[in-house]
OpenMM code with the backbone's topology and positions (N, CA, C; nanometers):
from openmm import Vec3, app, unit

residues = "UNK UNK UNK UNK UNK UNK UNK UNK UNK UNK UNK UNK UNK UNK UNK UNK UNK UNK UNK UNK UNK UNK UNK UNK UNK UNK UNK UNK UNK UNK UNK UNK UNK UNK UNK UNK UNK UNK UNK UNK UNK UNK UNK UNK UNK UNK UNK UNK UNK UNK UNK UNK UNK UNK UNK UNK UNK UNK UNK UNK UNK UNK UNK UNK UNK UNK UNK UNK UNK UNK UNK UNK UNK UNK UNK UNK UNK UNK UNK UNK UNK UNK UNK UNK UNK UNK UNK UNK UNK UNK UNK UNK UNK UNK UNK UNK UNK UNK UNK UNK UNK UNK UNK UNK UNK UNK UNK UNK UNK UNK UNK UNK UNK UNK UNK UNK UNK UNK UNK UNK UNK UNK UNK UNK UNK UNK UNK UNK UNK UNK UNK UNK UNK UNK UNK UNK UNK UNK UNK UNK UNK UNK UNK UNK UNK UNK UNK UNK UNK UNK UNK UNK UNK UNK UNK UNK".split()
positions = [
    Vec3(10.9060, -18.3967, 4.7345),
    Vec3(10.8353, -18.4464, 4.8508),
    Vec3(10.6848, -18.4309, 4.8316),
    Vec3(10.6028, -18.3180, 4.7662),
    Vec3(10.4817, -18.3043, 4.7602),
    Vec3(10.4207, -18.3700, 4.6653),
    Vec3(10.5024, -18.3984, 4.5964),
    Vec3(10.4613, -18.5429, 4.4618),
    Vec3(10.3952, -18.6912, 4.5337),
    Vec3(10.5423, -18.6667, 4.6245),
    Vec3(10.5239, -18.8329, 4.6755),
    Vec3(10.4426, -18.9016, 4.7914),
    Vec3(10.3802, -18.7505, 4.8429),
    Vec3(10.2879, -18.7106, 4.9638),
    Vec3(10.1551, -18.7617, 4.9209),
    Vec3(10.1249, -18.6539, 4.8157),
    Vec3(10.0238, -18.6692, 4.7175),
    Vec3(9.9525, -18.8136, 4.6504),
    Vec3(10.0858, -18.8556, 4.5776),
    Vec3(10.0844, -18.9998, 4.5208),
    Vec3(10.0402, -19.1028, 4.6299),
    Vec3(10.0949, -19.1133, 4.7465),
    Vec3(10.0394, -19.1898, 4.8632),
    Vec3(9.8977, -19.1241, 4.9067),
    Vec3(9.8324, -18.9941, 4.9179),
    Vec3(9.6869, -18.9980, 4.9713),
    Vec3(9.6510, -18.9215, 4.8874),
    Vec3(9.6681, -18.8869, 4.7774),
    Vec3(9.5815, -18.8227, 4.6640),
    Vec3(9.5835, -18.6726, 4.7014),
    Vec3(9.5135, -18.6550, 4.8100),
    Vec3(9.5466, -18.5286, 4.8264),
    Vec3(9.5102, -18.4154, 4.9690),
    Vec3(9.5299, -18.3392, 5.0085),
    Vec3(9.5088, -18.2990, 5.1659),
    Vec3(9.3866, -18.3846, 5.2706),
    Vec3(9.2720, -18.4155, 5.1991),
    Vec3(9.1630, -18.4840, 5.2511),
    Vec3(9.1750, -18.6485, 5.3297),
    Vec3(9.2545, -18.6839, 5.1676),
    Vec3(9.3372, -18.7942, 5.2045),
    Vec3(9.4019, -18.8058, 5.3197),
    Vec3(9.5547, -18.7010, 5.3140),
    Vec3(9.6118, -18.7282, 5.4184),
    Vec3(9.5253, -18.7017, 5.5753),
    Vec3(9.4550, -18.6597, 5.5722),
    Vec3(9.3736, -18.5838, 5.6818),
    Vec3(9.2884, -18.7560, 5.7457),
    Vec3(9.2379, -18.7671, 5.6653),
    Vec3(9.1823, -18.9554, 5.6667),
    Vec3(9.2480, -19.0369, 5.7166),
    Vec3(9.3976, -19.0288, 5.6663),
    Vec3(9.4698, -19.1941, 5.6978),
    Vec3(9.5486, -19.0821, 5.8459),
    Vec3(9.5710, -18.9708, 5.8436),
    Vec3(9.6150, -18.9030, 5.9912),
    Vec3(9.4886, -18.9396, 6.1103),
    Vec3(9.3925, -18.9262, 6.0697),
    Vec3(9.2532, -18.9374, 6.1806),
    Vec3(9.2526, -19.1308, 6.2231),
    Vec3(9.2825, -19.1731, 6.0700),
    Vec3(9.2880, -19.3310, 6.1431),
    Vec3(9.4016, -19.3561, 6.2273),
    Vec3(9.4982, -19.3312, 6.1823),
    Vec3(9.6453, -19.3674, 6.2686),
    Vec3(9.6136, -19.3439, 6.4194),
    Vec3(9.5632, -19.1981, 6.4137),
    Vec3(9.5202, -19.1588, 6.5382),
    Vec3(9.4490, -19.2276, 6.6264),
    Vec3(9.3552, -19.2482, 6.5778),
    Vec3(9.1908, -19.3459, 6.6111),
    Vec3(9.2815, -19.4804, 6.6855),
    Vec3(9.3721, -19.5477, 6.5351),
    Vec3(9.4066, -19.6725, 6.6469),
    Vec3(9.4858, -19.6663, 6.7295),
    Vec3(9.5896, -19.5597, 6.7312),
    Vec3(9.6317, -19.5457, 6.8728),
    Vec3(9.5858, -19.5447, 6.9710),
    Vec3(9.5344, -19.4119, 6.9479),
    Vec3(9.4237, -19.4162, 7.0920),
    Vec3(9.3141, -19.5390, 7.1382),
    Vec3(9.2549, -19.6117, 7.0222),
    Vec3(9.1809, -19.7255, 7.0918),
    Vec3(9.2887, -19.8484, 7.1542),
    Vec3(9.3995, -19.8599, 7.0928),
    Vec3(9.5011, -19.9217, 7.1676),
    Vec3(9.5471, -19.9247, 7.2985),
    Vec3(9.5823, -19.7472, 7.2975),
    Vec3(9.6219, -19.6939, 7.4291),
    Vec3(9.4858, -19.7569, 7.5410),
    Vec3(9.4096, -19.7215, 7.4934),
    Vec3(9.2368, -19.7226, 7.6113),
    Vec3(9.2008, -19.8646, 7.6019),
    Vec3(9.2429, -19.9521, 7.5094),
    Vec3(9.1787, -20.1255, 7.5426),
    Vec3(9.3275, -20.1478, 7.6688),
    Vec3(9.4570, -20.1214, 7.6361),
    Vec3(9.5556, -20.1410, 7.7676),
    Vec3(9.5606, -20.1269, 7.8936),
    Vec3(9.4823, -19.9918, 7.8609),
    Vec3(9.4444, -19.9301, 8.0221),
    Vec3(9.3117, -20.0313, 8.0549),
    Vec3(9.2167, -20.0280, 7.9721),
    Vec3(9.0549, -20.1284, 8.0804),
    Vec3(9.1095, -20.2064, 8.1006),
    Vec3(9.2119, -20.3123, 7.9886),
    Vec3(9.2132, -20.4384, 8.0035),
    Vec3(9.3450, -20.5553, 8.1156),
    Vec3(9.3811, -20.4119, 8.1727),
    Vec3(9.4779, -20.4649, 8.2392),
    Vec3(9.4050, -20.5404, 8.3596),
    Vec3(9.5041, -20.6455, 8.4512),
    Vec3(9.4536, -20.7240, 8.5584),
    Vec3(9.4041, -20.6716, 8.6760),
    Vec3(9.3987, -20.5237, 8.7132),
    Vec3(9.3288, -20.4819, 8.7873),
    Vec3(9.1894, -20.4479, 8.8016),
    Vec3(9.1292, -20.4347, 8.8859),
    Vec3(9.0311, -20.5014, 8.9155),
    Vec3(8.9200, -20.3596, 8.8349),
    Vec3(8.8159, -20.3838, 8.7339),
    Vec3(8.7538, -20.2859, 8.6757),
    Vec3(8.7215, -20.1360, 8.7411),
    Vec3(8.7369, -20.1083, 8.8198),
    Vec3(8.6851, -19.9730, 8.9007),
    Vec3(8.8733, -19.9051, 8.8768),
    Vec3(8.9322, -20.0252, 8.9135),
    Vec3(9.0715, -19.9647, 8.9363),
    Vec3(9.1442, -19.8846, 8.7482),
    Vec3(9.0895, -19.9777, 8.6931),
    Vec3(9.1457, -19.9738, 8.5420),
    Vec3(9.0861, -19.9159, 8.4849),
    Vec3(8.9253, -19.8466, 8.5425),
    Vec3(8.8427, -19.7377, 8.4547),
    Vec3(8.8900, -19.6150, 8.5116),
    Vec3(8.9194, -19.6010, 8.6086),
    Vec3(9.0102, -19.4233, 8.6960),
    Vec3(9.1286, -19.4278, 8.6169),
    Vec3(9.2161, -19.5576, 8.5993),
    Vec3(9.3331, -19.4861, 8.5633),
    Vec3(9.3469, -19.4323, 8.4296),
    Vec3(9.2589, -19.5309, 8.3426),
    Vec3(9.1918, -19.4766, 8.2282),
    Vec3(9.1832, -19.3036, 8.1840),
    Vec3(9.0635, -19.2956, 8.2572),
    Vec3(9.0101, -19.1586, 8.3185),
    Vec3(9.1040, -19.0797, 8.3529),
    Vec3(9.2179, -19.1274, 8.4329),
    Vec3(9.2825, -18.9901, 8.4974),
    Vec3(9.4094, -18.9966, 8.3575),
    Vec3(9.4160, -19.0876, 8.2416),
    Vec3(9.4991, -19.0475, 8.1684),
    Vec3(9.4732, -18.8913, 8.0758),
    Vec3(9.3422, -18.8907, 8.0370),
    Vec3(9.2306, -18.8046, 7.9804),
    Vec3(9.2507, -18.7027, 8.0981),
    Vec3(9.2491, -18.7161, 8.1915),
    Vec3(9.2819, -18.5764, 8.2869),
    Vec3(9.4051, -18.4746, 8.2631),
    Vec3(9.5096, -18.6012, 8.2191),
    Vec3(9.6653, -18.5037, 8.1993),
    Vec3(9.6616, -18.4695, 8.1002),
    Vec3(9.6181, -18.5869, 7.9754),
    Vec3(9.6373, -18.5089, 7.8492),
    Vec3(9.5570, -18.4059, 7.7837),
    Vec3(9.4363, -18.4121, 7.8183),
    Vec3(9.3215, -18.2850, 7.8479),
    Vec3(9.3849, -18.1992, 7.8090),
    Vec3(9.4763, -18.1663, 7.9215),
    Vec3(9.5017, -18.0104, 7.9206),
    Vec3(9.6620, -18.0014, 7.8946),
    Vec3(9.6928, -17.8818, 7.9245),
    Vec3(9.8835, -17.8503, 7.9722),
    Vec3(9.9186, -17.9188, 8.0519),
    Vec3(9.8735, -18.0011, 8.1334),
    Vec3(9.9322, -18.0563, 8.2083),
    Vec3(10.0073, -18.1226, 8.1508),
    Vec3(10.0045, -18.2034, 8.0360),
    Vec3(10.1368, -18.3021, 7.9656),
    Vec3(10.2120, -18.1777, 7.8130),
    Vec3(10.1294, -18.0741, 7.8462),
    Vec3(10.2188, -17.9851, 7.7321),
    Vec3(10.1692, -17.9915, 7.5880),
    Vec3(10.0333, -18.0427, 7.5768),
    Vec3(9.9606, -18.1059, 7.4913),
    Vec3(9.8773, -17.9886, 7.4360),
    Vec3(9.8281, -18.0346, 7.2856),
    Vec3(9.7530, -17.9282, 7.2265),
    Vec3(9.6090, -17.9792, 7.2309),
    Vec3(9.5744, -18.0915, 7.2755),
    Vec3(9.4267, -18.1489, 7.3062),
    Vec3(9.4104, -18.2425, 7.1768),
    Vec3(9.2905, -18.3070, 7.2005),
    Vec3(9.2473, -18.4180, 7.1382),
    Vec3(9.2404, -18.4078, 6.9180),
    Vec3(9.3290, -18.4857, 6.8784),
    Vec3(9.3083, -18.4499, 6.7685),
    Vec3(9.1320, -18.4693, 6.7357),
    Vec3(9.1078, -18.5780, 6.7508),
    Vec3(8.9822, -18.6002, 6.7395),
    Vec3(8.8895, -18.5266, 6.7638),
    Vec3(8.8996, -18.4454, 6.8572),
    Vec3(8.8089, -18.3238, 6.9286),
    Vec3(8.7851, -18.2488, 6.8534),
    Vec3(8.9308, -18.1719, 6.7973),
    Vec3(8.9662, -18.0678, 6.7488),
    Vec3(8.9166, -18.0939, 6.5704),
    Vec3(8.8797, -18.2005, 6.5358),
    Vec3(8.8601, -18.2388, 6.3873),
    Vec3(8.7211, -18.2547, 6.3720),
    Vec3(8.6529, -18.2864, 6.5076),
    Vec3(8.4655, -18.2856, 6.4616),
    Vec3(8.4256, -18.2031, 6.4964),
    Vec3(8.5224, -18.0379, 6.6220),
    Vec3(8.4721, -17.9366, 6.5907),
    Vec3(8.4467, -17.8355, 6.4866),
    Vec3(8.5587, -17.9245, 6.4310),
    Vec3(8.5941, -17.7906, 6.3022),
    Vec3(8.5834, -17.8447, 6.1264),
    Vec3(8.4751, -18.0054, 6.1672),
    Vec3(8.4112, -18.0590, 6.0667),
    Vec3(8.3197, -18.0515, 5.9595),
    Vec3(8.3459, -18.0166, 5.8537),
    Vec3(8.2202, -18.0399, 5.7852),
    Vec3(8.0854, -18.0830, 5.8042),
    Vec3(7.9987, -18.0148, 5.8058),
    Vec3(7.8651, -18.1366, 5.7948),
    Vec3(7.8601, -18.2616, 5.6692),
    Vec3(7.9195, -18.2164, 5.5750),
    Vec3(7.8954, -18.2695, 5.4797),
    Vec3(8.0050, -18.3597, 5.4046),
    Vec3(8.1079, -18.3822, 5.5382),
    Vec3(8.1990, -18.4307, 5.4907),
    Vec3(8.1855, -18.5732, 5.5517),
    Vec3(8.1425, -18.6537, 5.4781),
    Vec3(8.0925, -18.8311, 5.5133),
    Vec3(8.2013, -18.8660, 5.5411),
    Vec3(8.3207, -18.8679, 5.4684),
    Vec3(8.4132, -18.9767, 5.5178),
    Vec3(8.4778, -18.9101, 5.5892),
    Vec3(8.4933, -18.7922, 5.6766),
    Vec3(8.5689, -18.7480, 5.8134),
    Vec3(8.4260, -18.8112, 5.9102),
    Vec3(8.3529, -18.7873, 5.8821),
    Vec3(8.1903, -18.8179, 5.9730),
    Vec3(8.2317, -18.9602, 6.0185),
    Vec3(8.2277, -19.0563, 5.9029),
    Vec3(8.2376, -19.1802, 5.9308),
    Vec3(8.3709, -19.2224, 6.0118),
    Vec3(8.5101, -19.1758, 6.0013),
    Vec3(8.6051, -19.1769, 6.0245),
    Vec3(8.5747, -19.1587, 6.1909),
    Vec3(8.5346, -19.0560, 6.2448),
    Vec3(8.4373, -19.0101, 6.3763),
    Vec3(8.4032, -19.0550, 6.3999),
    Vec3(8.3138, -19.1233, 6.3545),
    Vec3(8.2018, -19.2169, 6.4252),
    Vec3(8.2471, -19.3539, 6.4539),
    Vec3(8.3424, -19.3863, 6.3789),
    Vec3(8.3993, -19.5140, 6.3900),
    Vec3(8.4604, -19.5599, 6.5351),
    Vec3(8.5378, -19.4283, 6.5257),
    Vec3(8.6336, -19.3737, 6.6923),
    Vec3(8.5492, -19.3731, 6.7827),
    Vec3(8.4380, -19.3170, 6.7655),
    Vec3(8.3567, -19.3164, 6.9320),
    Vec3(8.3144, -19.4461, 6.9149),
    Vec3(8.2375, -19.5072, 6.8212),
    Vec3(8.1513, -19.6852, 6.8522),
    Vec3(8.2829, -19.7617, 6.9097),
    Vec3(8.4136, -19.7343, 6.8575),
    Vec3(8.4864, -19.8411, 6.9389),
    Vec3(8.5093, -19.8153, 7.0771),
    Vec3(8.5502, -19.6812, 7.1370),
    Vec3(8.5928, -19.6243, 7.2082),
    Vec3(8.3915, -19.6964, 7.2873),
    Vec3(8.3335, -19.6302, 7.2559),
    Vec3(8.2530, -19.6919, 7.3490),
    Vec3(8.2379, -19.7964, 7.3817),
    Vec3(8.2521, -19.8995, 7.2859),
    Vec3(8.2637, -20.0381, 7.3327),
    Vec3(8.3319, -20.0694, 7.4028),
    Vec3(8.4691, -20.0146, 7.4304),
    Vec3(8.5360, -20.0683, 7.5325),
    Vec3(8.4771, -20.0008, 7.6896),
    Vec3(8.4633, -19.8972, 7.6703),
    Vec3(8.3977, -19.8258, 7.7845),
    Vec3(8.2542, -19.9256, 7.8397),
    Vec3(8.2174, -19.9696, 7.7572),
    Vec3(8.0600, -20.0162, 7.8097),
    Vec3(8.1339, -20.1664, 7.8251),
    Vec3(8.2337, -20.2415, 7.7753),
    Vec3(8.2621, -20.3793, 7.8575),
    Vec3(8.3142, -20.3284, 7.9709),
    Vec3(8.3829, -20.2569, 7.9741),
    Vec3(8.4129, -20.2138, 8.1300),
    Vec3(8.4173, -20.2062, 8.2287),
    Vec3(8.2580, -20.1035, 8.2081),
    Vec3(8.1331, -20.1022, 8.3167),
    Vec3(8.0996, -20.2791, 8.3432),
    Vec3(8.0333, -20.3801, 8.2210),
    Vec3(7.9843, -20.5002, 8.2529),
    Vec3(8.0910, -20.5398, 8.3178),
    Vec3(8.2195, -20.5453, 8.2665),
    Vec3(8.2971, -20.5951, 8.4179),
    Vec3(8.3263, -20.5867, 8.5044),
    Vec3(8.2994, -20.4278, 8.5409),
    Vec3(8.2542, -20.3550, 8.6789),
    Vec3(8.1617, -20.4610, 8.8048),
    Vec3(8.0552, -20.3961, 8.6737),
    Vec3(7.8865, -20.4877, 8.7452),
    Vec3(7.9651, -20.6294, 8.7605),
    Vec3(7.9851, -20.7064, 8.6974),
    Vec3(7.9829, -20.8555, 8.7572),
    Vec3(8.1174, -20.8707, 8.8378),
    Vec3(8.2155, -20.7547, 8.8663),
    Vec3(8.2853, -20.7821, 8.9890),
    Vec3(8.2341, -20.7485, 9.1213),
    Vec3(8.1276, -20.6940, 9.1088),
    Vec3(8.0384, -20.6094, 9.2251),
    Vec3(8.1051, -20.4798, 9.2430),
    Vec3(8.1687, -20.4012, 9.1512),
    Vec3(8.2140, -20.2652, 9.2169),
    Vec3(8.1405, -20.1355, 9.1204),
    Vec3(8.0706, -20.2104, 9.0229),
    Vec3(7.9675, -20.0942, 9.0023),
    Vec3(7.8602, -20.1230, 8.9965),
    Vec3(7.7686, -20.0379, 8.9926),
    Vec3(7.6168, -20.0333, 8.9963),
    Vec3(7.5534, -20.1263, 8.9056),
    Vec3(7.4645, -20.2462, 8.9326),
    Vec3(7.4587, -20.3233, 8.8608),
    Vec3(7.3075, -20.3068, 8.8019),
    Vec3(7.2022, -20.2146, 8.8406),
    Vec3(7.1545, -20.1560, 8.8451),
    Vec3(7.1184, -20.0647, 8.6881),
    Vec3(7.2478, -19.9969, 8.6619),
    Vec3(7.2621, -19.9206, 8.5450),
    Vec3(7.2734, -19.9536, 8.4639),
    Vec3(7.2466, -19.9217, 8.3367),
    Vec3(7.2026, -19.9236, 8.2013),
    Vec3(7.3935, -19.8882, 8.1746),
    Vec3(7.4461, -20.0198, 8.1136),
    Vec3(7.5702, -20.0452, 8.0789),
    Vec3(7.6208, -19.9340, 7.9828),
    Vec3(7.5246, -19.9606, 7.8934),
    Vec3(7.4938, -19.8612, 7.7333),
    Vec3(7.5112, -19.7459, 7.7418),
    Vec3(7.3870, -19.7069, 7.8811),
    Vec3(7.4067, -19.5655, 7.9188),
    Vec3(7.5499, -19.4890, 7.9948),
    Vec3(7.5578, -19.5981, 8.0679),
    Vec3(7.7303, -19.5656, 8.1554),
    Vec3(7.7954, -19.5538, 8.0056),
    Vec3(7.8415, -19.6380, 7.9311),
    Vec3(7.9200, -19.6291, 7.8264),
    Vec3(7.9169, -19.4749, 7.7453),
    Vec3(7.7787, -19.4827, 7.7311),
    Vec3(7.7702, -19.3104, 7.6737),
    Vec3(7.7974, -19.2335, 7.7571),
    Vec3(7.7994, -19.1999, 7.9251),
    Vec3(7.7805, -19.0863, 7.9945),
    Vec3(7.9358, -19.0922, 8.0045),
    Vec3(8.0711, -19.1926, 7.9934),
    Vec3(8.1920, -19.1863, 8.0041),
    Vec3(8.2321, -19.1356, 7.9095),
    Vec3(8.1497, -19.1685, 7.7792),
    Vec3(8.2563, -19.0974, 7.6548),
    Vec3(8.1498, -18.9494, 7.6645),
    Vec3(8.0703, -18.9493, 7.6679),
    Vec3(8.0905, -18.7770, 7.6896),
    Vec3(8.1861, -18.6891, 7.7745),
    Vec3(8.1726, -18.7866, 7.8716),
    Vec3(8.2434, -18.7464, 8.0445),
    Vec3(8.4159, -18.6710, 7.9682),
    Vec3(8.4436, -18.8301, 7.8888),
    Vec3(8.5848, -18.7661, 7.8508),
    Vec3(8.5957, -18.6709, 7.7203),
    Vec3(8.5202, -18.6503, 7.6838),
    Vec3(8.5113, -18.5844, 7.5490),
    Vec3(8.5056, -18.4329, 7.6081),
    Vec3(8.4041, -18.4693, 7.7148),
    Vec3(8.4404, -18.3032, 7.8072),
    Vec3(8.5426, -18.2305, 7.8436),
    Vec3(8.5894, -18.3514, 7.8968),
    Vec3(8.7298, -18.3716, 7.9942),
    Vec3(8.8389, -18.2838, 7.8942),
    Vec3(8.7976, -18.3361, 7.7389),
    Vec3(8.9398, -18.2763, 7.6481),
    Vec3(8.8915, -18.1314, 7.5876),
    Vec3(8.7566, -18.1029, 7.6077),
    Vec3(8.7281, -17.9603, 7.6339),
    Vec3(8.7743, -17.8637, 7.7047),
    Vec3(8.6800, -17.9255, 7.8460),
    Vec3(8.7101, -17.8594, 7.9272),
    Vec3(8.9102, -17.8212, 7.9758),
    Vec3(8.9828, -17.8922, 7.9553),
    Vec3(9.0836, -17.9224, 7.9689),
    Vec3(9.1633, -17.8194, 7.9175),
    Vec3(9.1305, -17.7420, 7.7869),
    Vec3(9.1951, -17.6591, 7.7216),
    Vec3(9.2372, -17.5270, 7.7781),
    Vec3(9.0934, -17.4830, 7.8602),
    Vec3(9.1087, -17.3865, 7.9729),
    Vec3(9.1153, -17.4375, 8.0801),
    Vec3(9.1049, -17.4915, 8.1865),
    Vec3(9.1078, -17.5362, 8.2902),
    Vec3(9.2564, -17.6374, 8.3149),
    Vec3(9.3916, -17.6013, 8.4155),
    Vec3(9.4863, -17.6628, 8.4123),
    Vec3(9.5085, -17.7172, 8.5731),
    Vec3(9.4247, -17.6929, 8.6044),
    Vec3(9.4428, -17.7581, 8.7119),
    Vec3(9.3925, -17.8952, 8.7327),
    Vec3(9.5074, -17.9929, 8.7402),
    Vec3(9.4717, -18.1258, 8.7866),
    Vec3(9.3532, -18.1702, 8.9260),
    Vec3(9.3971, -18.0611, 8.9918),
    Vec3(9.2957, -18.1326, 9.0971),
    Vec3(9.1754, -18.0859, 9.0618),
    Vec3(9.1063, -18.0160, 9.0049),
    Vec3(8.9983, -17.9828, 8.9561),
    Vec3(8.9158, -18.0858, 8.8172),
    Vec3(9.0162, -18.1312, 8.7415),
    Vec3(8.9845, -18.2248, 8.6683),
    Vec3(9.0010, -18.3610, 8.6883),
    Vec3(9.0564, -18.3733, 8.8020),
    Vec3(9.0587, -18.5623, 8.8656),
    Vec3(8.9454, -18.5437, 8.9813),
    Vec3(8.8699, -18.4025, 9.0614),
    Vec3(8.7464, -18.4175, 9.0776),
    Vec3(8.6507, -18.4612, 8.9996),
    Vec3(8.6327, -18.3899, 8.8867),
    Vec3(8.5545, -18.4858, 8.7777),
    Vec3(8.5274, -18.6170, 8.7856),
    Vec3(8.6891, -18.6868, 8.7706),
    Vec3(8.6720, -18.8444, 8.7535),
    Vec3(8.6272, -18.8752, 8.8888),
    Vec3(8.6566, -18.8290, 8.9538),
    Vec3(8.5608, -18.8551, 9.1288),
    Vec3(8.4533, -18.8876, 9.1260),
    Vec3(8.3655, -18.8038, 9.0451),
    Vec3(8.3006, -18.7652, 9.0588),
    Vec3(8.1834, -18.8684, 8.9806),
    Vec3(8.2680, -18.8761, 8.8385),
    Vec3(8.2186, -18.9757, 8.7429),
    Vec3(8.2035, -19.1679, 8.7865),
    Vec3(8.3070, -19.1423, 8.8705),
    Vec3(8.3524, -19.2943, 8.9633),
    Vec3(8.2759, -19.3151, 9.1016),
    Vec3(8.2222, -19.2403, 9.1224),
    Vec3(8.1212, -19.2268, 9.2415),
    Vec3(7.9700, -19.2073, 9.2082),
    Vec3(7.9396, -19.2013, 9.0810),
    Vec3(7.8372, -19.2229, 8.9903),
    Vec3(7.7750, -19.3559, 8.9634),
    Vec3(7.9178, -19.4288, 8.9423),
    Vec3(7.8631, -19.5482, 8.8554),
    Vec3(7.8817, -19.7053, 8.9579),
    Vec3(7.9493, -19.6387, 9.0986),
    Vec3(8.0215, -19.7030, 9.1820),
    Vec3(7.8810, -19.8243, 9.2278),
    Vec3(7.9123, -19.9109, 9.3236),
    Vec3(7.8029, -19.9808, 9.3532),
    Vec3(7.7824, -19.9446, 9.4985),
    Vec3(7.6731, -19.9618, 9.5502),
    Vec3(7.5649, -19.7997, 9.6281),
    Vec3(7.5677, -19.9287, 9.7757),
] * unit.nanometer
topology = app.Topology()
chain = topology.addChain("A")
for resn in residues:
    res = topology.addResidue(resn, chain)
    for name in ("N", "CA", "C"):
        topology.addAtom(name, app.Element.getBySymbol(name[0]), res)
C-alpha cells in the first residue's frame, strides 16, 4: 500500500497537496450552492454563514476547518501549500463578493459599500467563525455573529 500511495503523490507533501485541493473544491462547491441558490441574496448569504456556524465548532462533531488548521501550522516557506491557500481564499472570495453585488442590486444590502471590502470582511468573518468555533460551542452565540455580520452589510 505505501508503494502505491507514494507512486500516485511522490510523497507526504504530495499527498498533503492533492488532500488540500480535493478539499478546496469541495468546499468551493459546497459555498457556490449555498450563494447561488434562488433565494433572494441576503437569504442565501445567512444560510451560507450559518453553515460555518455548525461546522465551526462541535456542534456537527467536527474537528474544524482543514484549511484553517493547514495555514496555521504552515510553512512560511512552503510555496506550493501557500499557493494551494491562496487559491482557496481568491475563489472563496469571489463568490462572497458576487454575492454582496447581488445583494446591492436586489436592494437588500448596502449599496453604498465597497463590494471588495464586504467580500474580505466575510471571509475573515468566517475564517473567525472556524476559530473561534473550536472553543466556543454554543450556537446561539455564534449565529449572533452572523447577526451581526448581516446587519452590517444590510441596506440602512
Amino acid at each position: 500500500m505505501r508503494g502505491s500511495l507514494y507512486g500516485a503523490f511522490g510523497d507526504k507533501h504530495g499527498m498533503l497537496l492533492a488532500a488540500i485541493e480535493h478539499y478546496s473544491d469541495g468546499s468551493i462547491a459546497q459555498l457556490a450552492a449555498r450563494l447561488n441558490s434562488s433565494e433572494p441574496a441576503d437569504q442565501s448569504l445567512r444560510a451560507a454563514l450559518m453553515h460555518y456556524t455548525r461546522s465551526a465548532s462541535a456542534l456537527e462533531g467536527l474537528d474544524g476547518c482543514f484549511i484553517v488548521n493547514t495555514t496555521l501550522e504552515m510553512m512560511p516557506e512552503d510555496t506550493q501549500l501557500h499557493g494551494r491557500i491562496e487559491s482557496f481564499m481568491k475563489r472563496t472570495l469571489t463568490l462572497l463578493t458576487a454575492a454582496v453585488i447581488r445583494g446591492q442590486s436586489e436592494g437588500v444590502f448596502n449599496s453604498n459599500l465597497d463590494e471588495r471590502a464586504v467580500g474580505d470582511f466575510l471571509l475573515c468573518m468566517i475564517q473567525g467563525l472556524r476559530v473561534f468555533g473550536k472553543m466556543v460551542h454554543e450556537e446561539s452565540r455564534l449565529t449572533a455573529i452572523v447577526d451581526m455580520s448581516m446587519t452590517t452589510i444590510a441596506k440602512r
